[in-house]
Chimera marker file (.cmm) of the C-alpha trace (Angstrom):
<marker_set name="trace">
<marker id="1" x="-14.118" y="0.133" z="-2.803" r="1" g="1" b="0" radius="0.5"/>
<marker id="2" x="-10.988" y="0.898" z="-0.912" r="1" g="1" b="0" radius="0.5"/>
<marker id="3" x="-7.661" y="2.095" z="-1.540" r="1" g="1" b="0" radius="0.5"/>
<marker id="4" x="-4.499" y="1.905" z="0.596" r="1" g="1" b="0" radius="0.5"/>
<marker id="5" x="-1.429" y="3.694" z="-0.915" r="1" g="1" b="0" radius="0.5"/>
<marker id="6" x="1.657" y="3.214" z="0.765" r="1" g="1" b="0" radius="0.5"/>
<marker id="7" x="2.539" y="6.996" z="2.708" r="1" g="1" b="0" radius="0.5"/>
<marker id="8" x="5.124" y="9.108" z="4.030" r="1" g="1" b="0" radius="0.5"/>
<marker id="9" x="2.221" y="11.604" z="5.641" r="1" g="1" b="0" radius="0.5"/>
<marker id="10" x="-1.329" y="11.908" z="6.566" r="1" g="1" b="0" radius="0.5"/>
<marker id="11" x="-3.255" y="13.651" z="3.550" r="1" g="1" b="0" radius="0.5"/>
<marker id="12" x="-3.583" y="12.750" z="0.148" r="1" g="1" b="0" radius="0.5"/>
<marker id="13" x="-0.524" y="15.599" z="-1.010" r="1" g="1" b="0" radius="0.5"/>
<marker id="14" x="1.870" y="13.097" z="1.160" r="1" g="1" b="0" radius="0.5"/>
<marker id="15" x="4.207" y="11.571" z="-0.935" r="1" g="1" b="0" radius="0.5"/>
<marker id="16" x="3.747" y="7.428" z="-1.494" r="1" g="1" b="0" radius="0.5"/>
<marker id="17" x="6.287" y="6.049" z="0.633" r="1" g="1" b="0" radius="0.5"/>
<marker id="18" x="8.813" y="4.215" z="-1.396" r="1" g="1" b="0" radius="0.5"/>
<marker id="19" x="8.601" y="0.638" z="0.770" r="1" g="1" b="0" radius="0.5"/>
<marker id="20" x="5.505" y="-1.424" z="1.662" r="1" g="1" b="0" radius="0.5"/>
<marker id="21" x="6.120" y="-3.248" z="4.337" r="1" g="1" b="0" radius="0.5"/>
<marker id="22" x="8.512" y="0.236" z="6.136" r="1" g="1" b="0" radius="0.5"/>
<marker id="23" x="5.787" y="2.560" z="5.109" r="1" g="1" b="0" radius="0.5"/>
<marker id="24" x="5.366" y="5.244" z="7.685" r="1" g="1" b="0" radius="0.5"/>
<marker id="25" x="1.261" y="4.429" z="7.150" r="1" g="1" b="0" radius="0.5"/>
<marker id="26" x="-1.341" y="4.005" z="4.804" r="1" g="1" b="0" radius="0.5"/>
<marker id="27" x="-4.006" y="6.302" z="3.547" r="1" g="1" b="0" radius="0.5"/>
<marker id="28" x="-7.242" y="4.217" z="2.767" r="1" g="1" b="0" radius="0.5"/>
<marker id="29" x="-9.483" y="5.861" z="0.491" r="1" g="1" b="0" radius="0.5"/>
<marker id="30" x="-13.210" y="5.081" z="0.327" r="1" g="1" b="0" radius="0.5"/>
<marker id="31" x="-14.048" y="5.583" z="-3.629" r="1" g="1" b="0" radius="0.5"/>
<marker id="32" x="-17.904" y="5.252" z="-2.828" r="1" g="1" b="0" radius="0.5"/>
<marker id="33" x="-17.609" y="8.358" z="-0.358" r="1" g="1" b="0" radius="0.5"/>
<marker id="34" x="-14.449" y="10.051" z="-1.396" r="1" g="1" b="0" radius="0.5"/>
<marker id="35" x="-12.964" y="10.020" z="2.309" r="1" g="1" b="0" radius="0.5"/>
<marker id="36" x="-9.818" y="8.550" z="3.641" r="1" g="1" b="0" radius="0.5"/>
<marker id="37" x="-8.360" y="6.712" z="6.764" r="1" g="1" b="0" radius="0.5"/>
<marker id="38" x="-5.000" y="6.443" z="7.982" r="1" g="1" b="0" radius="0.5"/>
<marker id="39" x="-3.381" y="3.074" z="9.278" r="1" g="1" b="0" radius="0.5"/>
<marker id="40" x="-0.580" y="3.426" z="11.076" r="1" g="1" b="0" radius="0.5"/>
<marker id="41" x="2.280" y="1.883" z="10.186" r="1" g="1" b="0" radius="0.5"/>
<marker id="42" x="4.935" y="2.933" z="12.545" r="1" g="1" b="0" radius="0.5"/>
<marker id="43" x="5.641" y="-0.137" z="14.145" r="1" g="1" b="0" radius="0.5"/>
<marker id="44" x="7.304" y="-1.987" z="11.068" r="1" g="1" b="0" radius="0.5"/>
<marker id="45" x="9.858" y="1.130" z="10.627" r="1" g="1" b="0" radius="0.5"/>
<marker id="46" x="12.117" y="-0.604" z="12.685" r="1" g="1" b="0" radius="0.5"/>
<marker id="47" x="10.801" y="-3.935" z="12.561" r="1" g="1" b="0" radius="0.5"/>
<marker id="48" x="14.001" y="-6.862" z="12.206" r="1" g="1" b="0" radius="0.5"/>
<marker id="49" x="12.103" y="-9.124" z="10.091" r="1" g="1" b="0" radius="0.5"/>
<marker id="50" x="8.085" y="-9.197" z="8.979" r="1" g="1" b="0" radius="0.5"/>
<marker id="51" x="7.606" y="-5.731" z="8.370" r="1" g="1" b="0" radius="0.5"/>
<marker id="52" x="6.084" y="-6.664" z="4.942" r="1" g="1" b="0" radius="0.5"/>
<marker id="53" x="3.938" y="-9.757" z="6.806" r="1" g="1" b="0" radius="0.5"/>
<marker id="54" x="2.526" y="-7.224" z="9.389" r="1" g="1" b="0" radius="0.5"/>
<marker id="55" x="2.365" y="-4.021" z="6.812" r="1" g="1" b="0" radius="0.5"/>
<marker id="56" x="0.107" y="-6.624" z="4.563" r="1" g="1" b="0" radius="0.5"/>
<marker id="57" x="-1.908" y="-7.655" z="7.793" r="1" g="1" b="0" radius="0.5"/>
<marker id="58" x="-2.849" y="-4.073" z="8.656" r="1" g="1" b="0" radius="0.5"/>
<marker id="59" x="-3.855" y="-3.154" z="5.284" r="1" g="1" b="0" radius="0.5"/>
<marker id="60" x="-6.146" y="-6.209" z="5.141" r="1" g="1" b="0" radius="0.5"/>
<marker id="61" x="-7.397" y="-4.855" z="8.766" r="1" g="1" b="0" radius="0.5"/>
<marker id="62" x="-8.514" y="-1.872" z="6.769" r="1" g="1" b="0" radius="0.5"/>
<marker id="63" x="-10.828" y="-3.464" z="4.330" r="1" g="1" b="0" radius="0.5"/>
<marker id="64" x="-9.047" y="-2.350" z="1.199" r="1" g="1" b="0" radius="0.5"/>
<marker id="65" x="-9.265" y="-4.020" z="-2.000" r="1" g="1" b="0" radius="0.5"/>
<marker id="66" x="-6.313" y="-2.875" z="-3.031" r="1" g="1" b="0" radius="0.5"/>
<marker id="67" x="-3.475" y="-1.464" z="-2.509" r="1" g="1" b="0" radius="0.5"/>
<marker id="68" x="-0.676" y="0.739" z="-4.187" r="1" g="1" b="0" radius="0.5"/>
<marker id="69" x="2.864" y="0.958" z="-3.489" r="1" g="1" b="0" radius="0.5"/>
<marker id="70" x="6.190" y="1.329" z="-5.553" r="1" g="1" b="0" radius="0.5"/>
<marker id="71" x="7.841" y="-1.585" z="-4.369" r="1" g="1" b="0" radius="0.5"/>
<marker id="72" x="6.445" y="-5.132" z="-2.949" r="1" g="1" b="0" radius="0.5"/>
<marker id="73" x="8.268" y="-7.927" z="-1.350" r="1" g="1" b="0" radius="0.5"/>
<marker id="74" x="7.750" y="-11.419" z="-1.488" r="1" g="1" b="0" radius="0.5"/>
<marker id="75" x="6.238" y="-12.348" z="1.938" r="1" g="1" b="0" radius="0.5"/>
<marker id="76" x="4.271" y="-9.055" z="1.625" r="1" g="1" b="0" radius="0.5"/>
<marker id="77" x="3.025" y="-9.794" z="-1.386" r="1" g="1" b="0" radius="0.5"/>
<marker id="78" x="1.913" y="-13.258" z="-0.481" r="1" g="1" b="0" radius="0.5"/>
<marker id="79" x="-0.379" y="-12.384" z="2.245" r="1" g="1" b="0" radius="0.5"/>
<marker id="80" x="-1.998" y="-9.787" z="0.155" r="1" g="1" b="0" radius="0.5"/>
<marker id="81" x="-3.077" y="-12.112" z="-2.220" r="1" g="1" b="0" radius="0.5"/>
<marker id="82" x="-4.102" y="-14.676" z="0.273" r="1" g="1" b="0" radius="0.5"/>
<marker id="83" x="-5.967" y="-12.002" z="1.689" r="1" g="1" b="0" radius="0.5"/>
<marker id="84" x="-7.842" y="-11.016" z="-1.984" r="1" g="1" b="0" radius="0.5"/>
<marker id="85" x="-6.409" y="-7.794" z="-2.196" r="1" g="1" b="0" radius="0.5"/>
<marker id="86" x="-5.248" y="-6.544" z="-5.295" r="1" g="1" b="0" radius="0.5"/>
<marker id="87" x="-1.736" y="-5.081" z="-5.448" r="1" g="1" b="0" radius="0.5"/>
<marker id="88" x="-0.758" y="-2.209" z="-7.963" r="1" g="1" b="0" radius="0.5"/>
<marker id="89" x="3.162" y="-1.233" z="-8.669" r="1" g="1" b="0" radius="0.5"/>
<marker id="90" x="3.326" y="2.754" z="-9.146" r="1" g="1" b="0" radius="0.5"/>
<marker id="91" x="5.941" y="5.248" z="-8.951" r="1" g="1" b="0" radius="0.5"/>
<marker id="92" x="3.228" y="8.099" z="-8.271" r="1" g="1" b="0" radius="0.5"/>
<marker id="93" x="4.600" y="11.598" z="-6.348" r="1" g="1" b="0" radius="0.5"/>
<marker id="94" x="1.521" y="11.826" z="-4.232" r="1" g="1" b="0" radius="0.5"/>
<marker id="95" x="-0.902" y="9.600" z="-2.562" r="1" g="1" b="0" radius="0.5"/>
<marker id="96" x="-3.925" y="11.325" z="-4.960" r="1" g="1" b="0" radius="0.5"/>
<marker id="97" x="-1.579" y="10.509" z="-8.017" r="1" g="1" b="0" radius="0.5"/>
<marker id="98" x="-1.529" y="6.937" z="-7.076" r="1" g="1" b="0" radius="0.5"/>
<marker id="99" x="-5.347" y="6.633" z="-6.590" r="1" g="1" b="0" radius="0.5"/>
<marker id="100" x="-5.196" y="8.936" z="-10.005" r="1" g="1" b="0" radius="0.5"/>
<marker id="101" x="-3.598" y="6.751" z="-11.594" r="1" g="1" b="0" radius="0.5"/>
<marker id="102" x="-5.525" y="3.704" z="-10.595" r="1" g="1" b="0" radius="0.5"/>
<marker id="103" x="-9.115" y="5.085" z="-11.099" r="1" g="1" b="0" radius="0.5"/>
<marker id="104" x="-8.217" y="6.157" z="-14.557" r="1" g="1" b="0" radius="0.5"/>
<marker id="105" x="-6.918" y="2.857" z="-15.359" r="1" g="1" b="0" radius="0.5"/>
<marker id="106" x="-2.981" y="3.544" z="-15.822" r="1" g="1" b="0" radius="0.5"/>
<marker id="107" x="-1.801" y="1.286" z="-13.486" r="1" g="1" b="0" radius="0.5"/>
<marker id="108" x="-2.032" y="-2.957" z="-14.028" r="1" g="1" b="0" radius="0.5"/>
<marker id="109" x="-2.540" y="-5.297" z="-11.495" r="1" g="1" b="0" radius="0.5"/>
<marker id="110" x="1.181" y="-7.128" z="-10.352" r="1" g="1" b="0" radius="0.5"/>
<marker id="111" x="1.274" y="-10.744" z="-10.496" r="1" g="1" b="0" radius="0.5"/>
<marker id="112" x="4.481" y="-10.991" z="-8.361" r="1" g="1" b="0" radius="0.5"/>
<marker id="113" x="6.923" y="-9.338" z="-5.802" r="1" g="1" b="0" radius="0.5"/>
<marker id="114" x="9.260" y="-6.642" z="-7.096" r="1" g="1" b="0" radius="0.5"/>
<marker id="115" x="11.915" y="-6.662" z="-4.715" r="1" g="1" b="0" radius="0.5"/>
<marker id="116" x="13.122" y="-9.123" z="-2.640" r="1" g="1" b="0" radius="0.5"/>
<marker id="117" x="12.530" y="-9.071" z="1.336" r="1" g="1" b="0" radius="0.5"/>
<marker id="118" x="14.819" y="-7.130" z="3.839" r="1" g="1" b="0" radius="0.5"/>
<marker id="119" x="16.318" y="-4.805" z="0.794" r="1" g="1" b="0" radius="0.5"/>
<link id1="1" id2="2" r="1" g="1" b="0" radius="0.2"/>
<link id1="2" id2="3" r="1" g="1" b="0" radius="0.2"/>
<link id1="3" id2="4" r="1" g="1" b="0" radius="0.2"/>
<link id1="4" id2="5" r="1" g="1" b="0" radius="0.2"/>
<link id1="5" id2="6" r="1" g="1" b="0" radius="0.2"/>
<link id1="6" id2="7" r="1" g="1" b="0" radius="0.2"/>
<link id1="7" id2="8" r="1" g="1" b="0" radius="0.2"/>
<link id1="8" id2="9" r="1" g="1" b="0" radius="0.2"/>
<link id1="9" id2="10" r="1" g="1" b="0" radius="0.2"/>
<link id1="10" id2="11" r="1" g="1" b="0" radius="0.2"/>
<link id1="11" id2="12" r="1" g="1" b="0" radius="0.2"/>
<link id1="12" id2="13" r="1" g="1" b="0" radius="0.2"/>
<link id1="13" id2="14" r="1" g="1" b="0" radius="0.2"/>
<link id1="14" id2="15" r="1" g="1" b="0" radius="0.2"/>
<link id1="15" id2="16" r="1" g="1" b="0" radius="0.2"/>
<link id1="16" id2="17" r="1" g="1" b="0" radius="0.2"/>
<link id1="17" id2="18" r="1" g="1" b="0" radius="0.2"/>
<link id1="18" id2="19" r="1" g="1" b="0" radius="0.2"/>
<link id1="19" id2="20" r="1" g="1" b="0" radius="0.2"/>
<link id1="20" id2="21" r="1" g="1" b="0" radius="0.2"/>
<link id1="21" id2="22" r="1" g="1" b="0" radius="0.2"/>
<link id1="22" id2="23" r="1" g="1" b="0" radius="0.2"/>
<link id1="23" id2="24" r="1" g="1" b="0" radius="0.2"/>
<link id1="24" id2="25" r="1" g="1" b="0" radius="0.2"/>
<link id1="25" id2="26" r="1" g="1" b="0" radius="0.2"/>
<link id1="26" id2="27" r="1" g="1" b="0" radius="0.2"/>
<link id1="27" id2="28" r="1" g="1" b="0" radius="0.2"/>
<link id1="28" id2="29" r="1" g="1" b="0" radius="0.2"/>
<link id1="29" id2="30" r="1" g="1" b="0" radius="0.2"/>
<link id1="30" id2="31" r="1" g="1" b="0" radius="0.2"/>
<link id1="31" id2="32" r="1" g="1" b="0" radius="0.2"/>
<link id1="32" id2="33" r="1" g="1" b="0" radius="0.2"/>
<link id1="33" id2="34" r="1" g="1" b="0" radius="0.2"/>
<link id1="34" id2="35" r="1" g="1" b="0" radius="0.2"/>
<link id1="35" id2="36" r="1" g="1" b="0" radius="0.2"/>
<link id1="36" id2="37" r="1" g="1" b="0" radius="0.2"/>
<link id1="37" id2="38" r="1" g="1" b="0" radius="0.2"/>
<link id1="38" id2="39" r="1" g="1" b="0" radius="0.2"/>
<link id1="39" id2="40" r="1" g="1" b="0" radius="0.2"/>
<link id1="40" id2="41" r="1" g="1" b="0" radius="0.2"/>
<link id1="41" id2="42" r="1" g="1" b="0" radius="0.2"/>
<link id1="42" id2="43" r="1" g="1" b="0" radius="0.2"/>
<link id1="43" id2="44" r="1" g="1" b="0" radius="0.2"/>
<link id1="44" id2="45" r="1" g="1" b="0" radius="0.2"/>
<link id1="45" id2="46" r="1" g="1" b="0" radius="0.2"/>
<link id1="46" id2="47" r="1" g="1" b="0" radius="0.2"/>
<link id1="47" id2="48" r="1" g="1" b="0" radius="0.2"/>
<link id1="48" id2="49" r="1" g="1" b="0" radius="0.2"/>
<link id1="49" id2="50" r="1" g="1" b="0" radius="0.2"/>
<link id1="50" id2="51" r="1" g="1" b="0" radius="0.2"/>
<link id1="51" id2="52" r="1" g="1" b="0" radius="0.2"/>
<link id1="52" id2="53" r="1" g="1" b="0" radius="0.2"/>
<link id1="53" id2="54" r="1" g="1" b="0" radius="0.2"/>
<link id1="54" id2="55" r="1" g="1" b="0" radius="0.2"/>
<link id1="55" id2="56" r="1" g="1" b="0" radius="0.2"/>
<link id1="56" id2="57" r="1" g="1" b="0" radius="0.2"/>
<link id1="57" id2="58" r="1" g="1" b="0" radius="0.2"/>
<link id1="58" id2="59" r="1" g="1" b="0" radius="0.2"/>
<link id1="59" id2="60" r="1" g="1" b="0" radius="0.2"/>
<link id1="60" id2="61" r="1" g="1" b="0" radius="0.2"/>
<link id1="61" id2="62" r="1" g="1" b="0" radius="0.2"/>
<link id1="62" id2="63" r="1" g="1" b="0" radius="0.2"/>
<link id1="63" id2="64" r="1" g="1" b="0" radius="0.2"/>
<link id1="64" id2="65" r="1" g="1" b="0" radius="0.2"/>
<link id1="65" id2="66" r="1" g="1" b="0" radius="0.2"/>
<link id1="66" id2="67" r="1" g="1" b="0" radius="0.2"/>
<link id1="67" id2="68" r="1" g="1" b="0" radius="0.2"/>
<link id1="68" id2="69" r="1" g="1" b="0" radius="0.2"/>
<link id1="69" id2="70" r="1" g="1" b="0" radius="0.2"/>
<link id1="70" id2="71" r="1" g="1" b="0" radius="0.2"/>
<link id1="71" id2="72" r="1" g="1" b="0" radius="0.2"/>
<link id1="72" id2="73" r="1" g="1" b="0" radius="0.2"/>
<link id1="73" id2="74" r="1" g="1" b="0" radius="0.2"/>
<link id1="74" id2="75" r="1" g="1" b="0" radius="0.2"/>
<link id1="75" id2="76" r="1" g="1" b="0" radius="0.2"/>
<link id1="76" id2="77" r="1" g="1" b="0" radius="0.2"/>
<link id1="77" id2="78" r="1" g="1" b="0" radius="0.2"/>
<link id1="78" id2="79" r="1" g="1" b="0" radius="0.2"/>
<link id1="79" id2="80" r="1" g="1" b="0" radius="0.2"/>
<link id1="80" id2="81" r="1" g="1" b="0" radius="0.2"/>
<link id1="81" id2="82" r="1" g="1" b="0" radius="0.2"/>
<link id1="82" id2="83" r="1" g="1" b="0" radius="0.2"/>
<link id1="83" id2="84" r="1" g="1" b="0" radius="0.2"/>
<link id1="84" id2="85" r="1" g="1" b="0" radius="0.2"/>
<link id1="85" id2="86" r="1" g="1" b="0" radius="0.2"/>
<link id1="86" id2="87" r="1" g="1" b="0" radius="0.2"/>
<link id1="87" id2="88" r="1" g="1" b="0" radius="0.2"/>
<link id1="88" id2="89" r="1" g="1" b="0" radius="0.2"/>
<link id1="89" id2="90" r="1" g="1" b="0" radius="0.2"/>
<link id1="90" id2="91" r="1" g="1" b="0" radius="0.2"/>
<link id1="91" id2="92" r="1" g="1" b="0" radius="0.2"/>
<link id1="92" id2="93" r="1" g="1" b="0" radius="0.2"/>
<link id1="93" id2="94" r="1" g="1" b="0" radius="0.2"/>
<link id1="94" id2="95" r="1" g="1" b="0" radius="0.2"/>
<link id1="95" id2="96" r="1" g="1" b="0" radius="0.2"/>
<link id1="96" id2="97" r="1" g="1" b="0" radius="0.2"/>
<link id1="97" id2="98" r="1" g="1" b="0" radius="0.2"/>
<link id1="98" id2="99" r="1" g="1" b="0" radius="0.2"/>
<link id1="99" id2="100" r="1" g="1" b="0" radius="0.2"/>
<link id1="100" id2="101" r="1" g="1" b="0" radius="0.2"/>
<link id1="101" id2="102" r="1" g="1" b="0" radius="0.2"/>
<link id1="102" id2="103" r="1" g="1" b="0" radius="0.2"/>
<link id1="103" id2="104" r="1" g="1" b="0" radius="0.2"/>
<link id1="104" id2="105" r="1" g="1" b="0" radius="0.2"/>
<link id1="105" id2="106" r="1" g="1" b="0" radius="0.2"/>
<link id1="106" id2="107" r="1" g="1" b="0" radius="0.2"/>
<link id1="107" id2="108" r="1" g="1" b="0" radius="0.2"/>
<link id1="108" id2="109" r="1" g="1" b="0" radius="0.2"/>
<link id1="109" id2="110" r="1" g="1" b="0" radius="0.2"/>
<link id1="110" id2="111" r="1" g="1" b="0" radius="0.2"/>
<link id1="111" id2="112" r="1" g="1" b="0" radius="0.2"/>
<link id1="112" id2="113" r="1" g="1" b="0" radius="0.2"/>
<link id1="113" id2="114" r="1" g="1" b="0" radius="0.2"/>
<link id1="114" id2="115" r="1" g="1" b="0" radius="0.2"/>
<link id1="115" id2="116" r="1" g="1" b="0" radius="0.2"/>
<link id1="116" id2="117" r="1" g="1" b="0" radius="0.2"/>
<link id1="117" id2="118" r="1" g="1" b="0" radius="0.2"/>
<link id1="118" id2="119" r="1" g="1" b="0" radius="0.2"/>
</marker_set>
């Protein structure tokens, strides 16, 4: 299975970036072969409007199952789950706290958007 955690870097000490759809990138980890990806995210950083749309495309461009991320908007969040992929709310330091935190069970699935778009 795969992980994408929202990121402010490009290894798993990076801290999770603190907005979905703005994240700098996302590190996809591969839990079969314990390796990671990164997915750019740049573009959004400045996007006007649908930076959580496009952040939620790219991760579903990565083949994650899930994804982790402090904070979710509504637009974000909807493609995610029309896209299957499991979002988790977590306030983690690092990238390999989040996916911590998920593999030990700590964190529960959302069932909604946290924040609400452009904040």
């Amino acid at each position: 299975m795969k992980i994408a955690v929202a990121s402010s870097g490009k290894t798993l000490e990076s801290p999770v970036d603190g907005r979905f759809g703005r994240a700098s990138g996302f590190i996809v980890f591969d839990t079969e072969s314990n390796t990671f990806t990164i997915a750019d995210n740049r573009q959004n950083l400045n996007a006007a409007q649908g930076a959580g749309i496009q952040a939620a495309q790219n991760v579903a461009g990565t083949g994650a199952g899930v994804v982790i991320a402090p904070n979710f908007g509504p637009k974000a969040f909807q493609v995610l789950g029309a896209a299957g992929i499991k979002a988790f709310i977590s306030s983690a330091a690092t990238v390999q706290d989040a996916i911590d935190e998920y593999k030990s069970g700590k964190l529960s699935e959302s069932n909604s958007a946290n924040v609400q778009g452009h904040w």
